[in-house]
C-alpha positions as CSV (number, residue, x, y, z in Angstrom):
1,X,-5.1,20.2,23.1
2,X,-3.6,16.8,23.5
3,X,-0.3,15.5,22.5
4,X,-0.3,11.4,22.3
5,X,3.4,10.6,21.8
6,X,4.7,7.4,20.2
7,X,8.1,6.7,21.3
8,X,9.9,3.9,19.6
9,X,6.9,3.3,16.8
10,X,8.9,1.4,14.1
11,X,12.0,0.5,15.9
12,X,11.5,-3.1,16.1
13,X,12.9,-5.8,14.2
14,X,9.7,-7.4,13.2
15,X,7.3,-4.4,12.6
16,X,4.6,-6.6,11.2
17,X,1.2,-4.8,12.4
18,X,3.5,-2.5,14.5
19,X,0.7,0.6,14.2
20,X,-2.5,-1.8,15.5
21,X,-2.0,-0.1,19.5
22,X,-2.1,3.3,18.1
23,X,-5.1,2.3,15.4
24,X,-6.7,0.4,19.0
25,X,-6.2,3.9,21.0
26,X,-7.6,5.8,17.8
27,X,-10.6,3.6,18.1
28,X,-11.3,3.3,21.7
29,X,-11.1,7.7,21.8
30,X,-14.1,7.5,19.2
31,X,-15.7,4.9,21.0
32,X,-15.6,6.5,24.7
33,X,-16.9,10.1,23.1
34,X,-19.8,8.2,21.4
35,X,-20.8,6.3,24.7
36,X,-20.2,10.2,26.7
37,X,-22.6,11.5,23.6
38,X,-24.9,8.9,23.6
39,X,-25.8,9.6,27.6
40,X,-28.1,11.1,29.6
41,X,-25.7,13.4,30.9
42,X,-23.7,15.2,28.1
43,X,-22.7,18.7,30.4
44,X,-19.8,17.8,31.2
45,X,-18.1,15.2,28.4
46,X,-14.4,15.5,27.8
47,X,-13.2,15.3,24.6
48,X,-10.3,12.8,24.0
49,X,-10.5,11.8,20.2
50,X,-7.7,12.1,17.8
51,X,-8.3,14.7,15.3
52,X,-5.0,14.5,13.7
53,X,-1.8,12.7,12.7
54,X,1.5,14.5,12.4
55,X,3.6,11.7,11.2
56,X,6.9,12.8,11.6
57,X,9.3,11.4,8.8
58,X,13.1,11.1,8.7
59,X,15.1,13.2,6.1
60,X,17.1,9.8,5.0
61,X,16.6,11.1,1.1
62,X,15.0,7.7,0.6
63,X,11.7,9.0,0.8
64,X,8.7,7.0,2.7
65,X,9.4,3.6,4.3
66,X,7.0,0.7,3.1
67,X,6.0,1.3,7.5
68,X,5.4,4.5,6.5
69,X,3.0,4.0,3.9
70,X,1.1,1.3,5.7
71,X,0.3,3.0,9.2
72,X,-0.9,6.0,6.5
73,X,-2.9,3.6,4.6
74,X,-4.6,2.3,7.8
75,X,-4.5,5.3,9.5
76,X,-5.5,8.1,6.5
77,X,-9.4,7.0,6.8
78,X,-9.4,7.4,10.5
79,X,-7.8,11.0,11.2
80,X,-6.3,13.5,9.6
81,X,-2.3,13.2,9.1
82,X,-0.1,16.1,8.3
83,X,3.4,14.2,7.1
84,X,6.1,16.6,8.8
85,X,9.6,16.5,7.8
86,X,11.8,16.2,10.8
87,X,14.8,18.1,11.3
88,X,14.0,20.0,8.0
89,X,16.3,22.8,9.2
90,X,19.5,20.8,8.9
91,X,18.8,20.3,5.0
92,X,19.7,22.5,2.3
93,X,16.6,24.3,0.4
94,X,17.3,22.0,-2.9
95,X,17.5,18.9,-0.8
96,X,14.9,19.7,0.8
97,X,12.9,20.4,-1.9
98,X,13.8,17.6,-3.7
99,X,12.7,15.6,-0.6
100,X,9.1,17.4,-0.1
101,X,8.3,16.3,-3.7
102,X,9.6,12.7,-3.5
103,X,7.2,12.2,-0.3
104,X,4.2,14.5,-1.8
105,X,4.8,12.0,-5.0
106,X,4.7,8.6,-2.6
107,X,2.0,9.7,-0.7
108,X,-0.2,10.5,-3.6
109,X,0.6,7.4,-5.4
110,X,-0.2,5.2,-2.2
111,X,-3.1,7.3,-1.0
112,X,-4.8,9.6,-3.7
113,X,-6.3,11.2,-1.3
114,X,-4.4,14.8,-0.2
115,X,-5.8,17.1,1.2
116,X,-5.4,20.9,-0.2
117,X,-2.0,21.6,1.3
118,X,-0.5,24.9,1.0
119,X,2.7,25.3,-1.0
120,X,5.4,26.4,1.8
């Protein structure tokens, strides 16, 4: 297992094509595993690609972020993303609730393409 973190994705003012690095990283994984596959020597090839997203998104009750649906729109055809709720334990069950539908309901609408997801 690898963990590829993404500190500060989003935080700047002008977050116009903000997600291309990670998308680039995404691509380059792919690429190296291909070239490893593709060799004479496949004994020993390592693995890297990114086999899933979790996109962790902020309880603000505002639901997804136009960034937020972009980066999943670029990103939705090239790995797997799991949206994850953060800090989901500071919310009360109804607003918490409420805010699993509102971002099940954006991402639908943006994507139409879930996944089966099971109902927690």
């Amino acid at each position: 297992l690898t963990v590829v973190d993404t500190p500060g994705f989003g935080d700047a003012l002008d977050n116009k094509n903000c997600w291309q690095p990670i998308i680039e990283y995404v691509d380059m994984q792919y690429e190296h595993y291909l070239r490893d596959e593709s060799g004479v020597n496949r004994r020993n090839i390592v693995d890297n690609r990114v086999h899933c997203c979790l996109y962790f998104i902020s309880p603000s009750g505002h639901g997804l972020k136009p960034l937020d649906i972009e980066f999943m729109k670029t990103l939705h055809s090239k790995v797997n993303i799991i949206p994850v709720i953060a800090k989901a334990d500071t919310l009360i069950p109804t607003k918490l609730a409420k805010f699993k539908k509102k971002v099940i309901a954006s991402v639908t609408c943006h994507l139409c393409s879930l996944s089966n997801r099971p109902n927690f």
